[in-house]
MARFI-193360 format. One record per residue: x, y, z of N, C-alpha, C, CB in turn; residue number from 1. Coordinates in Angstrom, 1 decimal. Glycine has a CB too. Layout:
<atoms>
<<X; Y; Z>; <X; Y; Z>; <X; Y; Z>; <X; Y; Z>; NUM>,
...
</atoms>
This chain:
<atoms>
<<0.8; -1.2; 0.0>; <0.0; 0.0; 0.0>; <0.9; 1.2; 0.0>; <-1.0; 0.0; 1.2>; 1>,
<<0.5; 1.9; -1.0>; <1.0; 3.6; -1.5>; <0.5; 4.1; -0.1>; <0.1; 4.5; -3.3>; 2>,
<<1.1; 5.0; 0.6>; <1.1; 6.3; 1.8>; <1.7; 7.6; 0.9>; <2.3; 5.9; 3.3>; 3>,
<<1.0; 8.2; 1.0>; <1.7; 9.8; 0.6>; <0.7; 10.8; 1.3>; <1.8; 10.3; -1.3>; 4>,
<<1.9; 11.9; 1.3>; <1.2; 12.9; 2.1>; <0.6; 14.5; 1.2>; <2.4; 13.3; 3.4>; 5>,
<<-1.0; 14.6; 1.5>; <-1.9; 14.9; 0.5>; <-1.8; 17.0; 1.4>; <-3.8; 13.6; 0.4>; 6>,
<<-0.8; 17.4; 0.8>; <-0.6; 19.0; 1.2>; <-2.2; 19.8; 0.3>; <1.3; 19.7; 0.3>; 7>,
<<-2.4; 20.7; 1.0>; <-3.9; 21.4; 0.1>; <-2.8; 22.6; -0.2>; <-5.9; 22.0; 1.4>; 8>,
<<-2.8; 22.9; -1.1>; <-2.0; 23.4; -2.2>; <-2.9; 25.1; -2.3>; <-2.2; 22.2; -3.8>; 9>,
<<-4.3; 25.3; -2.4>; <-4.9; 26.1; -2.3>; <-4.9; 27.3; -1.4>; <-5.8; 25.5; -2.4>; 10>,
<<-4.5; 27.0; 0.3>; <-3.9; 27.9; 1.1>; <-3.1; 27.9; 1.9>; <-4.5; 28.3; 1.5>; 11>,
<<-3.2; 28.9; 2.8>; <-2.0; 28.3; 3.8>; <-2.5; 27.9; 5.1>; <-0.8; 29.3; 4.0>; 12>,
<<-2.0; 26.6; 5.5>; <-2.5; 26.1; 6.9>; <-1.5; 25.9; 8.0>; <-3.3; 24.9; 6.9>; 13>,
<<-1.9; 25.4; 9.4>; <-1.3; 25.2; 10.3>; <-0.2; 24.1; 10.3>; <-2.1; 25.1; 10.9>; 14>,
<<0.4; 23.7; 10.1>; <1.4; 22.5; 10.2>; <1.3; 21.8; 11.6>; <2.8; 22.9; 10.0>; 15>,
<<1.9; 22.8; 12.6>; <2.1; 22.2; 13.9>; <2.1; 23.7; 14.9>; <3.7; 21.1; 13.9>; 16>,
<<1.7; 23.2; 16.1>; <1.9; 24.3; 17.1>; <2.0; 24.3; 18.5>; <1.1; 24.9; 17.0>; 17>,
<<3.2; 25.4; 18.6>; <4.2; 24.7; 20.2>; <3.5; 25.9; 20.8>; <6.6; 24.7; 20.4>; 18>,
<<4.3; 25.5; 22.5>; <4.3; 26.7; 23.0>; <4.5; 28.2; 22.4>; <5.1; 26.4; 23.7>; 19>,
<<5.2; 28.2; 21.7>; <6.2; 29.7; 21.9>; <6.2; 30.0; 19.8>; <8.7; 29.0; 22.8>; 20>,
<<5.3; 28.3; 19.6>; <5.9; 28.8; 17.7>; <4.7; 28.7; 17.2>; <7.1; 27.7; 16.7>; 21>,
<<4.1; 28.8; 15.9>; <3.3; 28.5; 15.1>; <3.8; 27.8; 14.0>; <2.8; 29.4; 14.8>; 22>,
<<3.7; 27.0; 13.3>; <4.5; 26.5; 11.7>; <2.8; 26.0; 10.7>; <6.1; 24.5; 12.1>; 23>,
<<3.4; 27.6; 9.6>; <2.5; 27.3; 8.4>; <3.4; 26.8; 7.4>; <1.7; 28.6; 7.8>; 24>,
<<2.8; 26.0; 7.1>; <3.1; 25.0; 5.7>; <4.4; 24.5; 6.4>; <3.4; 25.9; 3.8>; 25>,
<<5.8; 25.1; 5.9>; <7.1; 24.4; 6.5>; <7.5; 25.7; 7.3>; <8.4; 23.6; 5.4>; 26>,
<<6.9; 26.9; 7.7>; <7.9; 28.0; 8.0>; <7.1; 27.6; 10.1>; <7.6; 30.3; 6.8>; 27>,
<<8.2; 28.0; 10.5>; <8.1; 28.1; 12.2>; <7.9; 29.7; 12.4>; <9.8; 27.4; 13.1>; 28>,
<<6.6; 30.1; 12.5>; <6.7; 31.5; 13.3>; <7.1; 31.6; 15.0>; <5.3; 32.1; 13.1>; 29>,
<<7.7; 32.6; 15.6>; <7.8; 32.4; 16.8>; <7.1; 33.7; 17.7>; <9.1; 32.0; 17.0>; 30>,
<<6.9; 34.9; 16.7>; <6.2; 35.7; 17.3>; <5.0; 36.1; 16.6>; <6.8; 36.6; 17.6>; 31>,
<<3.8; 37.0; 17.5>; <2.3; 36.9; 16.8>; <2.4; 37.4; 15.6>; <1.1; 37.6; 17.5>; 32>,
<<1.5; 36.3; 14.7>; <0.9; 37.0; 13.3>; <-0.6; 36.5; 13.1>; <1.8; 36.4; 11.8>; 33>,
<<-0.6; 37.4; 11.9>; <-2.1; 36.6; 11.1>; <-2.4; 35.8; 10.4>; <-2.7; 37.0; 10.5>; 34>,
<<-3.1; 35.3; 10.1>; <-2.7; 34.0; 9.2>; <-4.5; 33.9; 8.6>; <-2.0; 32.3; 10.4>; 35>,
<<-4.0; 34.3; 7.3>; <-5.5; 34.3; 6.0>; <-5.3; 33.3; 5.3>; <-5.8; 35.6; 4.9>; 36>,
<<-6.4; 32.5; 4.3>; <-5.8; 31.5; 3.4>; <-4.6; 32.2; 2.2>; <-7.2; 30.6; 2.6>; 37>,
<<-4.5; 33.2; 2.1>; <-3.7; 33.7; 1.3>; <-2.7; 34.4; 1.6>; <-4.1; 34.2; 0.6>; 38>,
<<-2.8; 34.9; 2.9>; <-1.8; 35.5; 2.9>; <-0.8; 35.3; 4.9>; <-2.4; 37.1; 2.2>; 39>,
<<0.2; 35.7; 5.1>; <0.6; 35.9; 6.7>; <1.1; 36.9; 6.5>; <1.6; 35.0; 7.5>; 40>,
<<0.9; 37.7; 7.7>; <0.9; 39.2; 7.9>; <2.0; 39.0; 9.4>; <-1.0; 40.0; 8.2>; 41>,
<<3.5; 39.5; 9.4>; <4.1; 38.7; 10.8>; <4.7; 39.6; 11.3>; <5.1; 37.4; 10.6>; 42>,
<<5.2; 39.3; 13.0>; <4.9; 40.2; 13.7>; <4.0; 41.0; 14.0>; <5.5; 40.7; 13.7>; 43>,
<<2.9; 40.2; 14.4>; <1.8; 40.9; 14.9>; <2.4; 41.7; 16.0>; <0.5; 40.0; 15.3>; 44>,
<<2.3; 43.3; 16.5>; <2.9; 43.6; 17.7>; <2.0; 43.3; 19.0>; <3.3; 45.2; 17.7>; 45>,
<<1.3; 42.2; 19.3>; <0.9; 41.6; 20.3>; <1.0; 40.2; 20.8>; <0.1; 41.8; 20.3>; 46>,
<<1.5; 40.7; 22.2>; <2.2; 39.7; 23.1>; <1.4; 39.0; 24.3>; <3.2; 40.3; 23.8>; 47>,
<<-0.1; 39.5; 24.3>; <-1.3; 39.2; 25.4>; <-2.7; 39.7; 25.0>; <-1.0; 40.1; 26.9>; 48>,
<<-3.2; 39.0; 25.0>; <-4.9; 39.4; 24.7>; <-5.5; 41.0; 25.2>; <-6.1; 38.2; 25.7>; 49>,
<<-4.2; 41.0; 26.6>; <-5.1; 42.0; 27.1>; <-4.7; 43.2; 26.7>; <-5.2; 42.0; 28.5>; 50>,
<<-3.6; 43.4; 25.7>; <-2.8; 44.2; 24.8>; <-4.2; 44.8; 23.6>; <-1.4; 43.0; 23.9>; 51>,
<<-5.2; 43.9; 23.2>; <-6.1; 44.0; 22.4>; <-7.0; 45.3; 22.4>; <-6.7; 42.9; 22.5>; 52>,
<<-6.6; 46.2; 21.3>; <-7.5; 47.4; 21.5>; <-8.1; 47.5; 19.9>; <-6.5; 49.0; 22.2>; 53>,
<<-8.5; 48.9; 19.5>; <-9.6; 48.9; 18.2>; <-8.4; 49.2; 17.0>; <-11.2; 50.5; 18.4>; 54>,
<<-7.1; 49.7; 17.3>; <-6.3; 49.8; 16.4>; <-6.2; 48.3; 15.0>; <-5.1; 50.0; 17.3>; 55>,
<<-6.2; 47.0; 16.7>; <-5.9; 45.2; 16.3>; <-7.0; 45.0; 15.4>; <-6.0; 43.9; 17.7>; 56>,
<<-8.3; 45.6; 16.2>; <-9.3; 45.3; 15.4>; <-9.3; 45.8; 14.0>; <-10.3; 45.8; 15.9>; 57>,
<<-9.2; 47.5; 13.4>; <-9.0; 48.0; 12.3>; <-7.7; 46.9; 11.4>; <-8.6; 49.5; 12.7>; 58>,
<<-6.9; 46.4; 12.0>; <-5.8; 45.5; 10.9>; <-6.5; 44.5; 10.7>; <-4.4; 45.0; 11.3>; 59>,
<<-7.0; 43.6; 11.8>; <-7.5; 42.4; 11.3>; <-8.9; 42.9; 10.3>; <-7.9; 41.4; 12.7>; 60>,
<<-9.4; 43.6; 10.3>; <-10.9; 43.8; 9.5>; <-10.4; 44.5; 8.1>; <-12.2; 44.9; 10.4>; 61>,
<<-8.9; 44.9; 7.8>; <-8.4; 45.1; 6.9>; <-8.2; 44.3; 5.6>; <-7.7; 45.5; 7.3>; 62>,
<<-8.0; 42.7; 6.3>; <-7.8; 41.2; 5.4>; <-9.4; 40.8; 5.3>; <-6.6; 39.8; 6.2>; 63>,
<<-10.5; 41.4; 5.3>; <-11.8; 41.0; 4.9>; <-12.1; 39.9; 5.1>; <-12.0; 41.2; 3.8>; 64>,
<<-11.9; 39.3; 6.5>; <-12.8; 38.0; 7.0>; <-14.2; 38.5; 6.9>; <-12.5; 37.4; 8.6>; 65>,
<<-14.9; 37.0; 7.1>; <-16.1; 36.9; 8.0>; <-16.2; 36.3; 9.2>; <-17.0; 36.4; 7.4>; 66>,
<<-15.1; 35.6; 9.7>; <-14.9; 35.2; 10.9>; <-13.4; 35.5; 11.0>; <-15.4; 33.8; 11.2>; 67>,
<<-13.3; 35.6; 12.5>; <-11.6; 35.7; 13.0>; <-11.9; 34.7; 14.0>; <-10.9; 37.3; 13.6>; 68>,
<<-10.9; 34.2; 14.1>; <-10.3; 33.2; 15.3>; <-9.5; 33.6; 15.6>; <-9.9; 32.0; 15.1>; 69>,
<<-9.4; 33.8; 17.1>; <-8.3; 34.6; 18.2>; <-7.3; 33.7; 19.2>; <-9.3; 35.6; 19.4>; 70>,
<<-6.7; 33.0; 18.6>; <-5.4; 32.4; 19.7>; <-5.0; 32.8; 20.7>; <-4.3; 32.4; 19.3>; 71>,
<<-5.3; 32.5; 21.9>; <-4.3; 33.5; 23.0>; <-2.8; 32.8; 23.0>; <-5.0; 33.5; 25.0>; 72>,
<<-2.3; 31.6; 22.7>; <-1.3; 30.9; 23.8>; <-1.9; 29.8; 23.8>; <-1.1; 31.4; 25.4>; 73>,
<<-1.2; 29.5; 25.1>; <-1.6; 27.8; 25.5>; <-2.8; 28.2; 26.2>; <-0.4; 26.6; 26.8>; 74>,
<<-3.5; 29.4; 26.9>; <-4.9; 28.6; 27.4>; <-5.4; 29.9; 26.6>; <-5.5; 28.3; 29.3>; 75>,
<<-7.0; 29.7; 26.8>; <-7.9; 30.8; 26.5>; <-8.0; 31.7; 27.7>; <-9.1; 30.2; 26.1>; 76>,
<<-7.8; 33.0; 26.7>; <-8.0; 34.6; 28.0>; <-8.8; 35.1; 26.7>; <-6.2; 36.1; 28.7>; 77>,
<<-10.0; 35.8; 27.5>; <-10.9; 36.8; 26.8>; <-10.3; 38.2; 26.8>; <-12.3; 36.9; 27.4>; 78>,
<<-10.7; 38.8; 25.4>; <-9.5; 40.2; 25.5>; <-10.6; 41.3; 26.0>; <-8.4; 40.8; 23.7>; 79>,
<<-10.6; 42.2; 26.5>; <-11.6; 43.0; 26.9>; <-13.0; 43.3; 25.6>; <-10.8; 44.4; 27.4>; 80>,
<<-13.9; 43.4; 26.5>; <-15.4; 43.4; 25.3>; <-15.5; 44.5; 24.5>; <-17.0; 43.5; 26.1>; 81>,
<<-15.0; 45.6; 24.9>; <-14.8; 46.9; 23.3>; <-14.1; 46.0; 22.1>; <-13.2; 48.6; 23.8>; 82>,
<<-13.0; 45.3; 22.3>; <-12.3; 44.9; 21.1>; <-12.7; 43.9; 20.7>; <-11.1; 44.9; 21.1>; 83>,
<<-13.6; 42.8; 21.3>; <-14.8; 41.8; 21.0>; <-15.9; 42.9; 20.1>; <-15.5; 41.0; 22.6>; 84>,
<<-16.4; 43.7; 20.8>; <-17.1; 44.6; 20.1>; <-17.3; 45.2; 18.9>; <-17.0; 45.2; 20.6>; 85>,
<<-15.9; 45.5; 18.6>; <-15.4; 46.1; 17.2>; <-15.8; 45.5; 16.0>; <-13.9; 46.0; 17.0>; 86>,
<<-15.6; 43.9; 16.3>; <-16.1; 42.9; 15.5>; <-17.5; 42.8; 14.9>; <-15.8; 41.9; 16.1>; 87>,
<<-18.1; 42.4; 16.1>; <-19.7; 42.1; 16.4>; <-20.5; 43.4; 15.5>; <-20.3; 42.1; 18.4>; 88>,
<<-19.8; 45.0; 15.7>; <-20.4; 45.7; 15.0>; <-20.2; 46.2; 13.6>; <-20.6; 46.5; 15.7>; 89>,
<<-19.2; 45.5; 13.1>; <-19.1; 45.2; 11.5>; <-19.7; 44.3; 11.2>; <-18.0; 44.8; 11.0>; 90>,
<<-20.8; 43.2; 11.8>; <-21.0; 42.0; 11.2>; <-19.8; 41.0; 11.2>; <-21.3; 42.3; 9.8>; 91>,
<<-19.1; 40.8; 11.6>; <-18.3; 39.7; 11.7>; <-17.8; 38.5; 13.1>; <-17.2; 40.4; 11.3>; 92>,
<<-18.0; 37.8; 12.5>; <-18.0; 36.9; 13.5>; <-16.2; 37.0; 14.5>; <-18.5; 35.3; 12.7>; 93>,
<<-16.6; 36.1; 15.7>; <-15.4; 36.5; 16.4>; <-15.1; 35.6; 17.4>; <-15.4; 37.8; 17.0>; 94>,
<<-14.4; 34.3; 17.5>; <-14.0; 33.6; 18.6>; <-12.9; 33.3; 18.9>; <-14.4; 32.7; 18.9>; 95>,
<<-12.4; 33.4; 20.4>; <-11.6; 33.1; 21.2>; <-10.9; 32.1; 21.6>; <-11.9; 33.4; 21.9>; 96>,
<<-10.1; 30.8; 21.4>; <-9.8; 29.6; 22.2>; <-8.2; 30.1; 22.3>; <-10.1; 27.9; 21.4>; 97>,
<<-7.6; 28.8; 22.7>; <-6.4; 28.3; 22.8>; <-5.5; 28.6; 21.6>; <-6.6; 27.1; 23.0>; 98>,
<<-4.7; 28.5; 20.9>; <-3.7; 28.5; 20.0>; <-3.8; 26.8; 19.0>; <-2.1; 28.8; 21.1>; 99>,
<<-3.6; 25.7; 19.9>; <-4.1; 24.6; 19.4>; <-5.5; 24.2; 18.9>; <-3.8; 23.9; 20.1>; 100>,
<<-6.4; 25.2; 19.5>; <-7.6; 24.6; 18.8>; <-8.0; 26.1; 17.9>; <-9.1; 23.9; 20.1>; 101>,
<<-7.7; 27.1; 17.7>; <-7.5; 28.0; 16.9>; <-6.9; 27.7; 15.6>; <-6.8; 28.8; 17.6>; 102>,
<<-5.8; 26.8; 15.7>; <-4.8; 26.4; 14.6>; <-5.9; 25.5; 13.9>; <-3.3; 25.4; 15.0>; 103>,
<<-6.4; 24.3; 14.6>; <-7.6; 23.4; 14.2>; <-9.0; 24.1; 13.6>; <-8.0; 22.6; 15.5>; 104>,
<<-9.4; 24.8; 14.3>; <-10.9; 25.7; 13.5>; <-10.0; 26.5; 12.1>; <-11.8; 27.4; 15.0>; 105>,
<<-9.0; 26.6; 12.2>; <-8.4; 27.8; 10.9>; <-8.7; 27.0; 10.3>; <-6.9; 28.6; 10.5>; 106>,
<<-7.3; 25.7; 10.3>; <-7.9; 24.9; 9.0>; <-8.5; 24.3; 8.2>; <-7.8; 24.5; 8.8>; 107>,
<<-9.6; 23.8; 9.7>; <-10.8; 23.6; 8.7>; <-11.9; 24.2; 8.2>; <-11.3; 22.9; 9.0>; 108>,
<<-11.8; 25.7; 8.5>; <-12.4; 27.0; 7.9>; <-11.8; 27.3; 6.1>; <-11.8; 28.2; 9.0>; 109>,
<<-10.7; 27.3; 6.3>; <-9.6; 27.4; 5.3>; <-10.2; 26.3; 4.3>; <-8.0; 27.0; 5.9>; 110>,
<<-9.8; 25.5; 4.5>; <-10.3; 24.3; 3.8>; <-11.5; 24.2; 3.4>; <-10.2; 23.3; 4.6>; 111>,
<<-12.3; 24.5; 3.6>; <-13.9; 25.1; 3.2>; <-13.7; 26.0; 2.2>; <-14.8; 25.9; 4.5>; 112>,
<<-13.0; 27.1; 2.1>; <-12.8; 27.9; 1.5>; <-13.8; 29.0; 2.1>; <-12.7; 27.5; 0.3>; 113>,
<<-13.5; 29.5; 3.3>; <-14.5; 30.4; 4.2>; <-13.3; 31.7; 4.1>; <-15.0; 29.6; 6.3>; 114>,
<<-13.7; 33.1; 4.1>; <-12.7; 33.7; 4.5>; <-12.5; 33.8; 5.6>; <-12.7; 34.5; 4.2>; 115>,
<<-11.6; 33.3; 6.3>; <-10.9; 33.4; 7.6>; <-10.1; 33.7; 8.1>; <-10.8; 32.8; 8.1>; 116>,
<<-10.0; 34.8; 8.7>; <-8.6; 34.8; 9.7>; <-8.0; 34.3; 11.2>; <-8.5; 36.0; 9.9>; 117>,
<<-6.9; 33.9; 11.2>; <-6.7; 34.0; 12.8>; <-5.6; 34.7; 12.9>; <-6.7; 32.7; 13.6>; 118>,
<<-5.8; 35.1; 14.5>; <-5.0; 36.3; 15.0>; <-3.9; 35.1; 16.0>; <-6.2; 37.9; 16.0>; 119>,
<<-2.9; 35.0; 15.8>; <-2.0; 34.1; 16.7>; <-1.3; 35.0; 17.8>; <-1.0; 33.3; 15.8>; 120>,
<<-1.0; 34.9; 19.0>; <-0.7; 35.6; 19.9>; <0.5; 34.8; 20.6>; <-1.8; 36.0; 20.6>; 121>,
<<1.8; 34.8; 20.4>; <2.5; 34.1; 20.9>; <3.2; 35.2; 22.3>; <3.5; 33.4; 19.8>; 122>,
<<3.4; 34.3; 22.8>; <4.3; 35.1; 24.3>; <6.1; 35.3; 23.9>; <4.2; 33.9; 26.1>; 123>,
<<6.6; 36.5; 24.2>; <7.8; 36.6; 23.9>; <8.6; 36.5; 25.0>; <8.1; 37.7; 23.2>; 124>,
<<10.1; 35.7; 25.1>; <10.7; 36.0; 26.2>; <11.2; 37.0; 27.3>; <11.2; 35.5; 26.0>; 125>,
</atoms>
């Protein structure tokens, strides 16, 4: 039996994700970015959710999702409700988890071919 490994060629997805990294397709990010099916936007300049103000909002609503997915890290923190807000009153959808299950909803958003963003938030040393 033939095994090969079937890459979706169409965007860009999660590979794997550590503590401290993100890896799309083969690259290892280690500090926050965005991540659209077309494009990564890197060095996001945020290091904590609670960093999250309407500026984050204006960039992310710049790559024209209809949903964002918000990575904190290893656990889920809610970033204050004005910048949840920002979202909700464009019409766009907006949720919060972990980094590992953030990576997991992208892709299989992506993979749909949904416009999606996620906002990855890694911690710097």
């Amino acid at each position: 039996m033939d095994l090969s490994l079937d890459r979706p060629g169409e965007y860009l997805f999660v590979r794997r994700v550590g503590a401290r990294s993100i890896t799309v397709i083969d690259r290892e990010f280690t500090r926050s970015l965005l991540l659209a099916p077309d494009r990564t936007i890197e060095d996001w300049p945020v290091t904590h959710a609670g960093e999250l103000d309407a500026e984050h909002v204006e960039t992310i609503l710049a790559l024209q999702p209809e949903v964002v997915i918000l990575g904190t890290g290893e656990r889920q923190v809610f970033p204050a409700a004005a910048f949840m807000a920002g979202f909700l009153r464009k019409g766009v959808g907006i949720e919060v988890m972990d980094n590992a299950a953030a990576a997991r909803t992208y892709d299989l958003l992506a993979g749909e071919h949904r416009r999606v963003v996620a906002a990855f938030i890694l911690p710097q040393n």
